[in-house]
TIDREN-311900 format. One record per residue (C-alpha): x, y, z; residue number from 1. Coordinates in steps of 0.001 Angstrom, whole numbers, plus 500000, padded with zeros to 6 digits. Layout:
BEGIN
X,Y,Z,NUM;
...
END
This chain:
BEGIN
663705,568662,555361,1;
665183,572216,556484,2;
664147,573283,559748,3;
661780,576449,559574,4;
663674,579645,559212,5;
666611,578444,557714,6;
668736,578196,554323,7;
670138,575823,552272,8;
674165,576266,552248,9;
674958,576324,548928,10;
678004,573989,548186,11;
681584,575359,547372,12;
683168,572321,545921,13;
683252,568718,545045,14;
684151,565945,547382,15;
684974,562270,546498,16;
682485,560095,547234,17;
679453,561627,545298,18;
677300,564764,545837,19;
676989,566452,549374,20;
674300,566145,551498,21;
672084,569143,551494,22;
672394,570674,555318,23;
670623,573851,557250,24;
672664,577139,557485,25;
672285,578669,561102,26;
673997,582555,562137,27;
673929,581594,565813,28;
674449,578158,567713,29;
671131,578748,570188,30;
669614,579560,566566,31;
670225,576151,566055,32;
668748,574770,569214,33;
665114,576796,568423,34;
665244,575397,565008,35;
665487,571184,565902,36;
663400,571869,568978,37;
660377,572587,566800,38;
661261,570377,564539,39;
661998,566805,567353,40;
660340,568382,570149,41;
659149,564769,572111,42;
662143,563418,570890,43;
664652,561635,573506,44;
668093,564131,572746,45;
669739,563721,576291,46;
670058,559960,578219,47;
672037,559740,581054,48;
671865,556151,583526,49;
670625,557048,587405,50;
672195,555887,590400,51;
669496,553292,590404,52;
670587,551722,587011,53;
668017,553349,584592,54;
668540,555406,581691,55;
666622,558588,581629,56;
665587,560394,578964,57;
665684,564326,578507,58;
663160,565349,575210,59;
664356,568111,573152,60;
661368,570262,574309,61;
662535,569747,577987,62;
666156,570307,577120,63;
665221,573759,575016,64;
663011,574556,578140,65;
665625,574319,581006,66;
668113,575758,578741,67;
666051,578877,578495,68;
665104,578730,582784,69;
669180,578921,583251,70;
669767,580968,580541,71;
667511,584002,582664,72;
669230,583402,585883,73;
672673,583879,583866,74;
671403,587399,582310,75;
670526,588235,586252,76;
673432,587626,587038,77;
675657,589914,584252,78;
674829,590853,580875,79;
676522,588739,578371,80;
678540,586424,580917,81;
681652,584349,580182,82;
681015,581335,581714,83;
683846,578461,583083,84;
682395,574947,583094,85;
684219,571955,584360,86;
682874,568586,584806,87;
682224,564857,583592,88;
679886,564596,580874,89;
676419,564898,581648,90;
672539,566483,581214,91;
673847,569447,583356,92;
677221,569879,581814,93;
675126,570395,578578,94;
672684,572923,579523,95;
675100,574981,581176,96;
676839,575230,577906,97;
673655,576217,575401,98;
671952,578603,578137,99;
675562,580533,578603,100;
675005,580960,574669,101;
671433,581232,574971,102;
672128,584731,577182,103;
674230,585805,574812,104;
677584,585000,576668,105;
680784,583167,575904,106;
681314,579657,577461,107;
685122,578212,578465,108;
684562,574460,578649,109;
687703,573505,580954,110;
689171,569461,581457,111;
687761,568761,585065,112;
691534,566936,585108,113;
693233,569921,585642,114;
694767,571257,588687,115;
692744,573836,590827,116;
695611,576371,589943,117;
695419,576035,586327,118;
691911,575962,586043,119;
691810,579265,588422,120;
694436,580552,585448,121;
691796,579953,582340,122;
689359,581715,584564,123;
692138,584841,585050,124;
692937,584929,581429,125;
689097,584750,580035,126;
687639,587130,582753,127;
685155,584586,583600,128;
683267,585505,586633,129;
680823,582117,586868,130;
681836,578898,587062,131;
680138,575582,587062,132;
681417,572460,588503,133;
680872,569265,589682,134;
679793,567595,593331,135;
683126,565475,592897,136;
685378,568840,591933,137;
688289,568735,594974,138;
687586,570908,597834,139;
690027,572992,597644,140;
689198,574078,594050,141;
685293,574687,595568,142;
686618,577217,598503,143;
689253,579526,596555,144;
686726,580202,593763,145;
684712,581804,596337,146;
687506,583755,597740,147;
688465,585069,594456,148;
684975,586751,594006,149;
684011,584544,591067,150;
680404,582789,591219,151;
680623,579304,591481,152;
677822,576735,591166,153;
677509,573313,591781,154;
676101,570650,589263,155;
674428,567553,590019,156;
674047,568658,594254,157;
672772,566860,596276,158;
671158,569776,597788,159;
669547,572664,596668,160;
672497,575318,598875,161;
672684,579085,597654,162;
675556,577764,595135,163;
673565,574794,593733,164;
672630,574498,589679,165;
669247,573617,591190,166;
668988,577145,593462,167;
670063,579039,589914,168;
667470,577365,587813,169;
665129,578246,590629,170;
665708,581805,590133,171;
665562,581564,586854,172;
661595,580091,586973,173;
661086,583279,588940,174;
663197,585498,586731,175;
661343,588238,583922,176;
664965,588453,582181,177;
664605,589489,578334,178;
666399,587172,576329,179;
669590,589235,574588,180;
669569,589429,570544,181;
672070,587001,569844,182;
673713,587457,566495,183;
676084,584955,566235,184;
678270,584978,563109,185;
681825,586280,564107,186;
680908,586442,568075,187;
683097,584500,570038,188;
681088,581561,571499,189;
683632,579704,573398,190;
687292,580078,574051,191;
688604,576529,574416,192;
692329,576604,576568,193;
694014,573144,575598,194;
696611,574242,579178,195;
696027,576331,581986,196;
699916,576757,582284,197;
700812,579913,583398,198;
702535,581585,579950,199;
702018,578670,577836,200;
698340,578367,577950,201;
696652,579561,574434,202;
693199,579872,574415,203;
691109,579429,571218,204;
688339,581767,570168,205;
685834,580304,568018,206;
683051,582294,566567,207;
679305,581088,566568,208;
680013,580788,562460,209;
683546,578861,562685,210;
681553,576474,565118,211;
678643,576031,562420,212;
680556,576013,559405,213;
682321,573201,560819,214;
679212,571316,561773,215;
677607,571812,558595,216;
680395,570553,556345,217;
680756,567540,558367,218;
677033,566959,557912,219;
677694,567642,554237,220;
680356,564758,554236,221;
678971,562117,555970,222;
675389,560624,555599,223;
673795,560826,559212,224;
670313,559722,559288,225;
667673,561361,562071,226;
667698,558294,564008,227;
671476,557504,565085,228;
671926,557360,568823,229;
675519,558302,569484,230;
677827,557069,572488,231;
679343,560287,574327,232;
682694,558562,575675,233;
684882,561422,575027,234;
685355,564468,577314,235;
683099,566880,576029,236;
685409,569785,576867,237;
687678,568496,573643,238;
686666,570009,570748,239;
686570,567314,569170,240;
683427,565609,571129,241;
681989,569059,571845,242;
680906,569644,567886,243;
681210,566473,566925,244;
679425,564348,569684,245;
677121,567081,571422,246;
676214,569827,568643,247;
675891,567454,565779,248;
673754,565313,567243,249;
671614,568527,568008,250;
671541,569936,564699,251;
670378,566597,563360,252;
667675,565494,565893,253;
669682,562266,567031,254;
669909,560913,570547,255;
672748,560843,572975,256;
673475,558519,575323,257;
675973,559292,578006,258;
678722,556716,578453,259;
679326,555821,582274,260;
683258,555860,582012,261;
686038,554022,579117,262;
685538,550784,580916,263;
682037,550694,580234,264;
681977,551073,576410,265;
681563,547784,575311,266;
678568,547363,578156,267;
677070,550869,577518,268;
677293,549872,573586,269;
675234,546822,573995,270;
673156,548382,575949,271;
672074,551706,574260,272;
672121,550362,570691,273;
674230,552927,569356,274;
674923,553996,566099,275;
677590,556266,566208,276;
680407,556356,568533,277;
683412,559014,568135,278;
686982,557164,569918,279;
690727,558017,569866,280;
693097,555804,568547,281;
694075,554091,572093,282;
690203,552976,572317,283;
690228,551735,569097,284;
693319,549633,569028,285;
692377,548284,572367,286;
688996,547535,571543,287;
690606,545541,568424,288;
693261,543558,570621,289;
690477,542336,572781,290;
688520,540951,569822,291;
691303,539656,568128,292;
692366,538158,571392,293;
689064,536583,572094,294;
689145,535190,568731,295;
692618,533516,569250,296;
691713,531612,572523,297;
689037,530491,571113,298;
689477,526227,569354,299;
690151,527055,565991,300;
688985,530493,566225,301;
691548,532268,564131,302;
690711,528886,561137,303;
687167,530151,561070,304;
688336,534174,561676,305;
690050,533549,558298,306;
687437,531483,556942,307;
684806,534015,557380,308;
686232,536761,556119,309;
687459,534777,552639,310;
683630,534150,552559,311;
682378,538205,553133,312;
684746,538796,550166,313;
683504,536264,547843,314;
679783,537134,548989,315;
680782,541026,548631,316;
681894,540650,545114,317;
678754,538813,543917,318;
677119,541985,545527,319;
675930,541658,548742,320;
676835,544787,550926,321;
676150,543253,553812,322;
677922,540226,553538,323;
680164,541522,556574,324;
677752,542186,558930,325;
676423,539395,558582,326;
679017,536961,558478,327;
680278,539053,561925,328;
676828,539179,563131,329;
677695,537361,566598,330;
680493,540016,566945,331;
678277,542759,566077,332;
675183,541998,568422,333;
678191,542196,571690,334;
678128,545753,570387,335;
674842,546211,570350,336;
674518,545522,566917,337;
673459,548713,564839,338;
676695,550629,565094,339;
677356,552194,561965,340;
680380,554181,561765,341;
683357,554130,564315,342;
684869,557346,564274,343;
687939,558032,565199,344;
690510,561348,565541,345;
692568,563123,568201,346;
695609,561370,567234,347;
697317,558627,564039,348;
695799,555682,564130,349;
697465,552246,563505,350;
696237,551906,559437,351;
696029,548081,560302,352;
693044,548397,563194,353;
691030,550529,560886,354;
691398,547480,557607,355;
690594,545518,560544,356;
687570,546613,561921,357;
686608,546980,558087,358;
686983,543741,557607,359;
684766,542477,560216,360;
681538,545277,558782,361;
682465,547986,561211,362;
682867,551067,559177,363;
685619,553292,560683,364;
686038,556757,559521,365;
689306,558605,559961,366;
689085,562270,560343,367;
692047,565088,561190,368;
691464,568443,563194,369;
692463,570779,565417,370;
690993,573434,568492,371;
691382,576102,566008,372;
690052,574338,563508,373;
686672,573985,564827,374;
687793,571109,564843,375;
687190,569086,561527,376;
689510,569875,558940,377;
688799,566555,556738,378;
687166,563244,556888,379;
686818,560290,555305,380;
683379,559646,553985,381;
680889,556950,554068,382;
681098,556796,550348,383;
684863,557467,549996,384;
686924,555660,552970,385;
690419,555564,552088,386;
692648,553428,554507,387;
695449,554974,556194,388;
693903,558615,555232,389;
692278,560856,557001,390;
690121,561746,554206,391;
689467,564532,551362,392;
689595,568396,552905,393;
685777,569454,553820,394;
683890,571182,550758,395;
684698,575282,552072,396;
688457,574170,553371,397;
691659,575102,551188,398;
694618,573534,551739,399;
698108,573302,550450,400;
701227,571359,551595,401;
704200,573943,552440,402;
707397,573320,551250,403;
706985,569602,550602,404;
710133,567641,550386,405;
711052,565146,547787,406;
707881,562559,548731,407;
705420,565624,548703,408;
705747,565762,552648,409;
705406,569380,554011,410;
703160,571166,556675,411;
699264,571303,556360,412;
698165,574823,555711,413;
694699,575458,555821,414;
692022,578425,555093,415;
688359,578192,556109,416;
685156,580035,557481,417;
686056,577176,560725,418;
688968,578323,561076,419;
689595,580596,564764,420;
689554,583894,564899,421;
693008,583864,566906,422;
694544,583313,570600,423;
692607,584894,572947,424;
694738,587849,574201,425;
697870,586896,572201,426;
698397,589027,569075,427;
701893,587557,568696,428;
700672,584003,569388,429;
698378,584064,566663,430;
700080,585868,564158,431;
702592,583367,564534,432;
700289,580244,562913,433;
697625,582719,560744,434;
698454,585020,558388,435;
696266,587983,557597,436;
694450,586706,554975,437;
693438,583477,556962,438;
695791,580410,556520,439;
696519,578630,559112,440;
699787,576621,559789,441;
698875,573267,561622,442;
702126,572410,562754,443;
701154,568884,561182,444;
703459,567374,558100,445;
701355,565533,555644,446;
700751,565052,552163,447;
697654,564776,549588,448;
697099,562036,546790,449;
696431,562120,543420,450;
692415,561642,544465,451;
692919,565119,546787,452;
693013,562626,550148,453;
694788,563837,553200,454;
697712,561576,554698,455;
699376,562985,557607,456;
702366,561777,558982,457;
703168,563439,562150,458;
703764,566472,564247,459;
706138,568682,563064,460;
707673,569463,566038,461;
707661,565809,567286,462;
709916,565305,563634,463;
713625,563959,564177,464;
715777,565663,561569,465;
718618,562192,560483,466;
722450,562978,559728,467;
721905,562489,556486,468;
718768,565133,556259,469;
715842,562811,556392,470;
712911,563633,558052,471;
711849,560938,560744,472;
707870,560808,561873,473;
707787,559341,565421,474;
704044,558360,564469,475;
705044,555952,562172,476;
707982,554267,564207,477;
705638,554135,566838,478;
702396,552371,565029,479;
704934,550180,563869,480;
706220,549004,567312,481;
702665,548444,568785,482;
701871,546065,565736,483;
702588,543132,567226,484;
700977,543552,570886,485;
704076,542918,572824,486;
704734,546273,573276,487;
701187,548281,574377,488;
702631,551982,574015,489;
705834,553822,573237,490;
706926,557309,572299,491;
709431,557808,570286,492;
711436,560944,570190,493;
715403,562425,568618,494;
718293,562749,571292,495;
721277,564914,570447,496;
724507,562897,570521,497;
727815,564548,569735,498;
729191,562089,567304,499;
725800,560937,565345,500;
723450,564123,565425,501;
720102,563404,566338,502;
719806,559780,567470,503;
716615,558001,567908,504;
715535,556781,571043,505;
712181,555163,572292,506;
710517,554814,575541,507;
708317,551805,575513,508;
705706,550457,578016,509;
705154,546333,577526,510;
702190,544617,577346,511;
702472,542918,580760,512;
699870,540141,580229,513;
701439,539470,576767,514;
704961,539003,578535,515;
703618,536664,581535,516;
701740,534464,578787,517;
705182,534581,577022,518;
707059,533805,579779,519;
704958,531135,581019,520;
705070,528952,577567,521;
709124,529336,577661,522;
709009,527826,581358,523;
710129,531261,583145,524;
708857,534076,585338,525;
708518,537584,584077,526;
711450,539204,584959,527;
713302,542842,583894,528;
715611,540882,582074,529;
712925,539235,580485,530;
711247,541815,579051,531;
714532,544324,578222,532;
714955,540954,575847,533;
711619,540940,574722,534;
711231,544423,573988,535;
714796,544617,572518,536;
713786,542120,570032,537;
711099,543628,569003,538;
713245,546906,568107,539;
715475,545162,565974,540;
713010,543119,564043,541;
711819,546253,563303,542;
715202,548070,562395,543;
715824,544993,560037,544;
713191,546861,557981,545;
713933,550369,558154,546;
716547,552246,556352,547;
719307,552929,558176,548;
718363,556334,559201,549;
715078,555339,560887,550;
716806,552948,562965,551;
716240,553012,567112,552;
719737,553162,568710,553;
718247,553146,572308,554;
715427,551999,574223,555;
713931,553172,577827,556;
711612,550411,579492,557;
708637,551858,581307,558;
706894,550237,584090,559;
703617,552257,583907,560;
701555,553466,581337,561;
702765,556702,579510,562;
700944,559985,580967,563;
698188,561518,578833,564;
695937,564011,578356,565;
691623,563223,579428,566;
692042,562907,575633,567;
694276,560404,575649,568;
697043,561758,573672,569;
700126,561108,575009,570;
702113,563906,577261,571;
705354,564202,575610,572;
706910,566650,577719,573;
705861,564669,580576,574;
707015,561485,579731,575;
710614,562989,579092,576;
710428,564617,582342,577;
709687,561600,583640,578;
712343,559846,582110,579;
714697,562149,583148,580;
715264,563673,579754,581;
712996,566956,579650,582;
714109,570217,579559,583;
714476,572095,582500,584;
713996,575913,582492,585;
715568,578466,584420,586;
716318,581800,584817,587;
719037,583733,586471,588;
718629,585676,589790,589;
719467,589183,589417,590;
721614,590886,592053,591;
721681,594013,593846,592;
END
């Protein structure tokens, strides 16, 4: 059923996996919030656990209500305001975000990781003049916003101080404020900075429609029903969570639960019965270690693993779709036991842990985006899951591969009404990934079947360029080095050598607990030594199966994890700094 006031998007093209699902066209994201709030009204959208240990529950009436209370105080305080927010997750962190739309103002969702300095930088190069944070935010971050005349207000106080969310939506209750026309279409809603780095930083404009046109060919793609509860794990400042986790939801009348932190997921999954639950690659594969791990210690556990799933295959080709589910039903109910689809993006993901999960009845869907993308760019489907693909391009996206080389590998280029309108403030920037008439160059190699399904292989600056020519995808080195378990995360990156041209090295973090259970069976103690021959080992078994060109000449052992973004994508740069290998930049001192 279409929510009142609203139109049918008529579809542009065909998709594997059957027809489209028919989905609502909206001009305006708080558009989109009026429609589902008549529609769900005294239905639970927002659930977040107290301090005491209970969930509460925020109705879509009640959300709609306090979005409009805040959105008045906002207009009081300037006309069309562009609006920082910074903080975990949360009721609050939410309705800051719709009621800065609501006024008709541009939000800047910011990762509450960053430094004070580069979070005072987004706010310099936006022009924001409010900010929103949280109780936790460092000190120091909560007294220079004040000195640098910007408005900053407090979420989730304990108080109700001048500079409290509580004192705002106060004034708001009080306030006669008009609400502003909001047209949407190609307004900039939010400008998204991925680094507050001083220079570097790039910071995405996205219009209300490349926000919604994303959102509604997702929709179109994948069969959501009204009553999935989704998991919030990720930070909803990614773009990624933001649409995907938060508006989605919204424009489909489901219910979001907030997760308390990563190493409550499996807990806050039992718990909240959820349906859907959008992870990155480093959940995923974890999550999947720990079951297969609790599956090994277990008498004969791996006998029966392999028992049961000969049986879900037999039982799934005399036709019973469910044979999985069932057979994995004790595995399912630890997870609560309606979860439907496992979604997961923000980075490659070993092609293994998603047959895996599959296996066991968990349907995982691969997708592939980007910030400027909206973020979606293609997913696999419900009814067209391709392994080790990131699924067909979304029904309005074009897409070619650019100068492929002899396997059909060459950058993504892609063209859609979700794709940014540029850099904010950076002409050159963006004419330097979008050309005038709207393709946009990813920066990600990849290549497209025969069946139009996206495979992409890796970044293309992250590619090492062999003697001999080759292209070599760090991705795939590195999925392959994880495999096993001994080794829990590496990066794997090309090092200039004078004799041999681009060598390639890896830095590679063990899996401790794997080592001492190693160890311990072999009569030893961990040791340095022991795990340089561990890990070296595991390098060479797999160089016996590459070509000679993908082989790892040298290794780097790492005693910590590798650093990463709140995203948790690895830091590249960083962990060659780190290692001693990064690039240092400086600049010559002019003399008088």
């Amino acid at each position: 059923m279409a929510p009142p006031g609203s139109e049918q998007q008529p579809m542009k093209r065909k998709m594997p996996g059957g027809p489209l699902n028919p989905v609502p066209e909206y001009r305006s994201i708080p558009e989109m919030l009026q429609a589902s709030t008549s529609l769900y009204k005294d239905k639970p959208f927002l659930v977040e656990k107290s301090p005491d240990g209970i969930w509460t529950k925020l109705t879509y009436s009640e959300f709609s209500s306090t979005v409009d209370i805040l959105a008045k105080a906002l207009i009081g305080i300037s006309e069309r305001p562009v609006v920082g927010l910074t903080g975990s997750n949360s009721v609050e962190w939410a309705t800051v975000f719709m009621a800065t739309l609501r006024a008709g103002g541009i939000i800047v969702p910011i990762d509450k990781e960053l430094p004070a300095a580069e979070i005072h930088t987004i706010l310099h190069y936006t022009g924001a003049s409010i900010l929103f944070y949280d109780a936790q935010m460092p000190q120091d971050l909560q007294t220079s916003i004040h000195s640098k005349q910007i408005r900053g207000f407090q979420m989730r106080s304990q108080s109700k101080s001048g500079n409290s969310l509580e004192s705002l939506l106060e004034a708001g209750v009080a306030s006669n404020a008009a609400f502003p026309l909001v047209n949407g279409g190609d307004d900039i809603a939010l400008i998204s900075y991925t680094s507050g780095t001083m220079g570097a930083a790039k910071g995405v404009m996205l219009s209300h429609r490349n926000i919604l046109s994303d959102l509604r060919q997702m929709l179109q793609a994948v069969a959501l029903v009204h009553d999935e509860v989704f998991l919030s794990v990720l930070p909803m400042h990614h773009m990624y969570e933001c649409v995907c986790g938060f508006l989605c939801p919204l424009c489909h009348g489901c219910t979001i639960y907030f997760c308390r932190g990563l190493r409550h997921v499996a807990e806050d999954l039992a718990d909240t019965r959820a349906t859907v639950i959008l992870g990155v690659p480093l959940l995923w594969e974890n999550m999947y270690r720990r079951i297969q791990g609790g599956i090994a210690a277990r008498k004969g556990g791996m006998l029966k693993f392999r028992i049961g799933l000969a049986a879900a295959s037999i039982a799934e080709m005399l036709g019973d779709r469910d044979a999985r589910r069932k057979v994995f039903s004790p595995l399912h109910e630890k997870l609560g036991g309606r979860a439907r689809f496992l979604i997961s993006g923000g980075a490659g993901i070993d092609a293994a842990v998603v047959a895996g999960f599959r296996k066991m009845g968990m349907e995982m869907l691969q997708r592939y985006g980007l910030t400027e993308c909206s973020p979606i760019v293609a997913v696999n489907r419900d009814t067209a899951n391709r392994t080790g693909s990131v699924g067909p391009p979304l029904s309005e996206m074009q897409i070619r591969i650019e100068n492929p080389d002899e396997s059909g590998i060459g950058e993504i280029v892609v063209k859609g009404p979700n794709v940014m309108i540029g850099y904010h403030n950076a002409p050159e920037a963006t004419a330097e990934v979008l050309s005038r008439d709207g393709w946009f160059h990813t920066g990600d190699f990849g290549y497209l079947d025969r069946d139009g399904f996206l495979f992409v292989t890796g970044r293309k600056k992250n590619v090492i360029v062999a003697k001999n020519g080759k292209n070599v995808y760090p991705e795939e080195l590195e999925a392959k080095l994880c495999k096993s378990g001994l080794i829990q995360e590496c990066m794997v990156f090309g090092k200039e050598s004078e004799l041999k041209g681009e060598e390639i090295w890896v830095i590679a973090f063990p899996n401790r607990d794997r080592l001492i259970e190693m160890a311990e069976r072999q009569g030893k103690s961990l040791s340095e030594e022991f795990a340089l021959d561990v890990v070296r080992r595991e390098i060479a078994s797999l160089n016996s199966s590459q070509a000679i060109y993908k082989r790892i000449s040298n290794f780097i052992l790492r005693e910590t994890e590798l650093p990463k973004t709140t995203a948790k994508k690895i830091k590249r740069t960083s962990t060659l700094r780190e290692a001693g290998l990064g690039p240092v930049h400086s600049h010559k001192v002019i003399s008088k």
